[in-house]
C-alpha positions in Angstrom: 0.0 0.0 0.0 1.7 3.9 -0.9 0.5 6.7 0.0 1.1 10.3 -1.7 0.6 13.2 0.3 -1.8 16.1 -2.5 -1.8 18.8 0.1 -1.6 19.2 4.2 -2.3 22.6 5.2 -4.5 22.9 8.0 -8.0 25.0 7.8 -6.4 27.3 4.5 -4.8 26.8 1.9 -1.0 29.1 1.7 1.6 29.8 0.2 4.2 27.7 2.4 2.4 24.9 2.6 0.5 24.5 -0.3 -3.1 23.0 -0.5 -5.2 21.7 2.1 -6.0 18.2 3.0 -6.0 15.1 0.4 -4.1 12.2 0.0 -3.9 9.2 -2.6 -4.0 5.5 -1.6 -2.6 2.8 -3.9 -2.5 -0.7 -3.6 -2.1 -2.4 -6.7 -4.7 -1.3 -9.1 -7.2 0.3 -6.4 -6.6 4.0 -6.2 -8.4 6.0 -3.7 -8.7 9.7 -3.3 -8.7 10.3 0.2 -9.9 14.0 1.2 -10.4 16.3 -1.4 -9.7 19.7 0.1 -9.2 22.9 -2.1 -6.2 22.8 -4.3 -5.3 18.8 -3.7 -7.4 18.3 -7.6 -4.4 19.1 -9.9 -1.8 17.3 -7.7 -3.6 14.3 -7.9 -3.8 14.7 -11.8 0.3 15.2 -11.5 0.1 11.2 -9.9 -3.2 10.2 -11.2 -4.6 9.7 -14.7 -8.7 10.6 -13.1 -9.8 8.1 -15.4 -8.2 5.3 -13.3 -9.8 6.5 -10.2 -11.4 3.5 -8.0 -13.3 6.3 -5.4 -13.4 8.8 -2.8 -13.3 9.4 0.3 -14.8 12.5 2.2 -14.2 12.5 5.8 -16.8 15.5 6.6 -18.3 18.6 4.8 -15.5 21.4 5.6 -14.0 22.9 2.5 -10.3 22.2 3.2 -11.6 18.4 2.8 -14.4 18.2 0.5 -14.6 20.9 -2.2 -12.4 20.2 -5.0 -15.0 17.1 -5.2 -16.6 19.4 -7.3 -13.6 19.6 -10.1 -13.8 15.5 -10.5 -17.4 15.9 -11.2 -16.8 18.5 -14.3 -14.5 16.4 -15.2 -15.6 12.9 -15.1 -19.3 14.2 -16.5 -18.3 16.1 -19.5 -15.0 15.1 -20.2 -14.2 11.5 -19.3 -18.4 10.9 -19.4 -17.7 8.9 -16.7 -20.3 7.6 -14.2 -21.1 5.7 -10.9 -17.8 6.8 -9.1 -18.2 5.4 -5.5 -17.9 7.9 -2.7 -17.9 7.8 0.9 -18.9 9.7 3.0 -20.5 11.0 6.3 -24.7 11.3 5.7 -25.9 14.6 4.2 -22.9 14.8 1.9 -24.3 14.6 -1.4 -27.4 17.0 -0.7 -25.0 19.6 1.2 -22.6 19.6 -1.5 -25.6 19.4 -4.2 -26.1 23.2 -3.2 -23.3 24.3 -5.4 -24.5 22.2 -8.5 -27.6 21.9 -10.6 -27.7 18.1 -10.9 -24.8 15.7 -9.9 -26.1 13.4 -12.2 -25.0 9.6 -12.2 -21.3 11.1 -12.1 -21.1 9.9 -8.3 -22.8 6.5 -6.2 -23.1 8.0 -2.9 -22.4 6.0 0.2 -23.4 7.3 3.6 -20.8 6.1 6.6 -20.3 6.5 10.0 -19.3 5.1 13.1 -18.4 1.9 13.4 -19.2 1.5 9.7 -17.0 -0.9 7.0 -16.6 -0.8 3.1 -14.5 -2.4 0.8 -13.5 -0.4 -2.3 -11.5 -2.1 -5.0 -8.2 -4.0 -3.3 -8.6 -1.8 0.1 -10.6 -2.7 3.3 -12.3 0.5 4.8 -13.4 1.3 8.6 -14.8 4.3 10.3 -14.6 6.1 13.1 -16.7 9.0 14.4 -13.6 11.8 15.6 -14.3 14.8 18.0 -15.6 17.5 15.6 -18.3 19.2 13.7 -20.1 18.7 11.4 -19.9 14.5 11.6 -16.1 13.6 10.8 -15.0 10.4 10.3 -11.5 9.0 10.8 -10.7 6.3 8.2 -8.4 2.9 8.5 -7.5 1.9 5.4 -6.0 -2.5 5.1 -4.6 -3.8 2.0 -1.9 -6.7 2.4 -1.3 -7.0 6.0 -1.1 -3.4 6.4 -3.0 -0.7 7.8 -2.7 3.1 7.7 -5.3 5.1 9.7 -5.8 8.9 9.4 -7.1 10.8 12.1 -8.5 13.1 9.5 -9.7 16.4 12.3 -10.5 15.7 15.6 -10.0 17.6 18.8 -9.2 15.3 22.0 -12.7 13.7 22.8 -11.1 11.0 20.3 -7.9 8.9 19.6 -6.4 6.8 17.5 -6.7 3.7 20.1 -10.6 3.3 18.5 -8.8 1.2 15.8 -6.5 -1.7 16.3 -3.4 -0.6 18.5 0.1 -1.5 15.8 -0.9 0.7 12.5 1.8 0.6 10.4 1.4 4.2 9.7 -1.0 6.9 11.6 -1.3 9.7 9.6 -2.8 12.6 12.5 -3.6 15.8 12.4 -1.6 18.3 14.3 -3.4 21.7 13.9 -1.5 23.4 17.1 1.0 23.5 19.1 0.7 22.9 23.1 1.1 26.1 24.4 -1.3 27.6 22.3 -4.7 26.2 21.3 -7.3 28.6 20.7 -10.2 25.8 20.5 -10.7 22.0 21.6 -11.9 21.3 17.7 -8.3 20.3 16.7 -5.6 18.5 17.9 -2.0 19.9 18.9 1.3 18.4 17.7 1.7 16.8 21.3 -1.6 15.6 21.7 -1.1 13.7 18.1 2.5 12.1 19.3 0.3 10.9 22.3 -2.5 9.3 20.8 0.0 7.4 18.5 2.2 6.2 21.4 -0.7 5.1 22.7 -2.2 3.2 19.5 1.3 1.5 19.6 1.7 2.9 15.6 4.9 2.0 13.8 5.2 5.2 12.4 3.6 8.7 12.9 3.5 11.6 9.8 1.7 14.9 11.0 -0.4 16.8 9.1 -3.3 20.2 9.0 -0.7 22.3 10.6 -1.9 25.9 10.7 0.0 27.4 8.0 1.4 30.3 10.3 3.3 27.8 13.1 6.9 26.3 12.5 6.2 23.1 11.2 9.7 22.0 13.2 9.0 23.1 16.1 5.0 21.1 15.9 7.5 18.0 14.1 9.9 18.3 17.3 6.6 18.5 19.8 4.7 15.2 18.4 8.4 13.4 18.0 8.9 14.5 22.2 5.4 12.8 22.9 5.6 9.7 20.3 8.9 8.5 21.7 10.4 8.0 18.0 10.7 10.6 15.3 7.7 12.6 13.7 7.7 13.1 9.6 6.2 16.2 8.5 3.5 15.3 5.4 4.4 17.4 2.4 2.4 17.6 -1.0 4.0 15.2 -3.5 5.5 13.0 -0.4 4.8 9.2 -1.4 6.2 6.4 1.5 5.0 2.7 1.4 2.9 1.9 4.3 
């Protein structure tokens, strides 16, 4: 299973740290798009013929996760005249997004998920997890192979990583903050993310949704202090095997 990092930045989208949140699965000839906040559509076009595109995944209905959904629908209607794309996501999706379009057509197949919930799309096993924040988020473990990668997608503390399996191979967490400074309990800081890994007993732990203003070393050198091993920032166009 590989994963490619499209975009990270937390909340908004800037000029240091490029587009928001998405991210590409692979394992063998699944492809999943995995978030698709504003400005992750043309890097996954950089990795990704569209065309070969298994489905989506939409954790929840903020814009720095969900809104360049709309550029694959142009596309796959009136250019690839493509139809039934599966995607996933939390209930209310399709009719909340629908607000911005005339008629989504049979471009997408909706499917509504939430806690506790499992899917298999293609080559990869899916599971769900309800996270601590608004509207309904869900945080995703993907399997393929013996392997699992979960991604915390946003969550403030009310939730950890520890309602999977303890032992993912990789934990992908959001990190909005840092310790010292969190102006709401919707998000998770960089120490609170090196935590909840510990505790899950991940393999490896990549941070991600900083808040484009902080040091990303300094949140990288937090979540290493409370994981016990090192930290990797994500980074668009980063692609590690799982």
């Amino acid at each position: 299973m590989e994963l490619t990092v499209l975009g990270c930045s937390g909340s908004f989208g800037a000029p240091g740290s490029g587009p928001c949140s998405g991210y590409l699965v692979r394992s063998g000839s699944t492809t999943v798009w995995l978030d698709c906040g504003n400005g992750t559509f043309p890097n996954l076009q950089r990795h990704l013929d569209p065309a070969e595109l298994t489905g989506v995944v939409v954790t929840h209905l903020h814009p720095d996760h969900c809104v360049d959904l709309y550029g694959l629908h142009v596309l796959a209607r009136y250019g690839l005249e493509r139809a039934g794309i599966p995607v996933y996501g939390p209930a209310g999706l399709a009719g909340a997004m629908g607000g911005l379009v005339r008629d989504w057509g049979d471009t997408f197949t909706w499917h509504e998920v939430g806690d506790g919930d499992r899917a298999t799309l293609g080559g990869l096993a899916l599971a769900f997890s309800r996270t601590d924040h608004p509207p309904p988020t869900v945080a995703v473990e993907v399997s393929a192979g013996g392997r699992r990668l979960v991604y915390t997608s946003d969550t403030g503390p009310g939730w950890s990583v520890a309602a999977f399996e303890p032992g993912a191979d990789l934990v992908l967490s959001e990190a909005t903050y840092q310790h010292a400074h969190r102006p709401s309990g919707l998000h998770l800081s960089a120490r609170q993310a090196g935590e909840g890994a510990r505790e899950a007993r991940a393999r490896r732990l990549f941070i991600t949704h900083l808040w484009p203003t902080l040091d990303p070393l300094a949140s990288a050198e937090e979540a290493a202090g409370a994981f016990g091993s090192h930290v990797t920032l994500a980074a668009p166009h980063m692609v590690t095997t799982v």
